[in-house]
C-alpha positions in Angstrom: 0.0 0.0 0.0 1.2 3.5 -0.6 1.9 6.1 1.8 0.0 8.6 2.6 1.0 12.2 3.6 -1.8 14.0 5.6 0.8 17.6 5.3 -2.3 20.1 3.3 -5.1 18.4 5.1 -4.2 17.9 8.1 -2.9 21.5 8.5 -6.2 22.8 6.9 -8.0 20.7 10.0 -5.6 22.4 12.4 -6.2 25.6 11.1 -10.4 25.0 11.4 -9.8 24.1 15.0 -7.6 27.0 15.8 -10.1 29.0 14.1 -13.3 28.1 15.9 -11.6 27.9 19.3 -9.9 31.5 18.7 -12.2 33.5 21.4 -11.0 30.8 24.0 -8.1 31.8 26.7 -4.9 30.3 27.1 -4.2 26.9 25.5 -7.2 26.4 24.6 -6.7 28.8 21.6 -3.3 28.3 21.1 -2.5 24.3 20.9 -4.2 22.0 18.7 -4.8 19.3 21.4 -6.4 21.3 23.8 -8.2 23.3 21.6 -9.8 20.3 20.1 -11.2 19.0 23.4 -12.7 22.3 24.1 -14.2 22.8 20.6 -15.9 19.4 21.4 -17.0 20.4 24.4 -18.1 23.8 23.4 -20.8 22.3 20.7 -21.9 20.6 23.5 -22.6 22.8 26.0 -24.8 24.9 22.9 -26.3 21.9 22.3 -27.3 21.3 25.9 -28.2 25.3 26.6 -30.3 25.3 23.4 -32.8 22.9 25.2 -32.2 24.6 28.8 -33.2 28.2 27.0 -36.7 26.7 26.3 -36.8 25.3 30.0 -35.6 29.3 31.0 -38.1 31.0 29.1 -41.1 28.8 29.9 -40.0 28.9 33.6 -40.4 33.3 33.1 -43.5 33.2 31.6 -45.0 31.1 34.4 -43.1 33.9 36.6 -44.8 36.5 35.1 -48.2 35.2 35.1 -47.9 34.1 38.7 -47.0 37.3 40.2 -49.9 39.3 37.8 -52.1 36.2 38.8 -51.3 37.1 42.3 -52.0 40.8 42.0 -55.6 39.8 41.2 -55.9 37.9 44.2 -55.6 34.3 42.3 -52.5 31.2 41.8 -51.2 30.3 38.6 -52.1 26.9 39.1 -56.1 28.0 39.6 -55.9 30.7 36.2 -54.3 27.8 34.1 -57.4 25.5 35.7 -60.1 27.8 35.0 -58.6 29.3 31.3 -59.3 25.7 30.8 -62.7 25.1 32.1 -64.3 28.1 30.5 -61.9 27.0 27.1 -60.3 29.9 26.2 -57.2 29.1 24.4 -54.6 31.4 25.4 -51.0 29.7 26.1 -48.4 30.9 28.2 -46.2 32.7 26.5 -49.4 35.1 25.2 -51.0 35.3 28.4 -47.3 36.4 30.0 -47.2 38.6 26.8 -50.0 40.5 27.5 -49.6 40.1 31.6 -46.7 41.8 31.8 -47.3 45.7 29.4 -51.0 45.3 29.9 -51.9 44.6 33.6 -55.4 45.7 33.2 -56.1 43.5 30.2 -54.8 40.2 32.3 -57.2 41.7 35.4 -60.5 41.5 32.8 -59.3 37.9 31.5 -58.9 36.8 35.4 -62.3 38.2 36.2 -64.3 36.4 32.9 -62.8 33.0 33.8 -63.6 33.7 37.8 -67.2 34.3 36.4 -67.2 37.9 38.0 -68.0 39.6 34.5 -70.0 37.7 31.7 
């Protein structure tokens, strides 16, 4: 079998891994070896905290709704409940959307689905 010299390609992978890992400090921008490992373990970590974002924001709009929930004398847990009973279809993120500029809006939506105002 014939040899074969890696020289071009292997240099042009060096380069990409120098390249992406150029923002990192110390080694880990400078040598190959190192620089690797923490590429690797960069694209995981964005991997991983592209899931956890969803997890974050869903966790602030329940926030958000729970404290203007709260304001109007009522839990997150019993809006979500009666939203549901009387069916209006409002998810999360548009009830924290309008909870959190509009505060009088959210109070009227809390007082139709605690049958206060028909």
């Amino acid at each position: 079998m014939t040899r074969v010299k890696r020289g071009s390609v292997a240099r042009k992978h060096r380069k990409n891994i120098l390249e992406i890992a150029s923002g990192f400090k110390g080694a880990h921008s400078k040598l190959f070896g190192s620089a690797s490992q923490q590429e690797k373990k960069a694209l995981a970590s964005a991997y991983a905290d592209r899931n956890n974002r969803k997890r974050e924001i869903r966790r602030l709009w329940i926030t958000r709704i729970n404290a203007a929930a709260r304001e109007n004398g009522i839990t997150y847990s019993a809006t979500i409940h009666n939203l549901s009973e009387k069916q209006v279809y409002l998810n999360c993120k548009t009830l924290a959307q309008i909870a959190t500029p509009d505060a009088y809006c959210f109070s009227r939506i809390v007082r139709v689905i605690n049958n206060k105002i028909h």
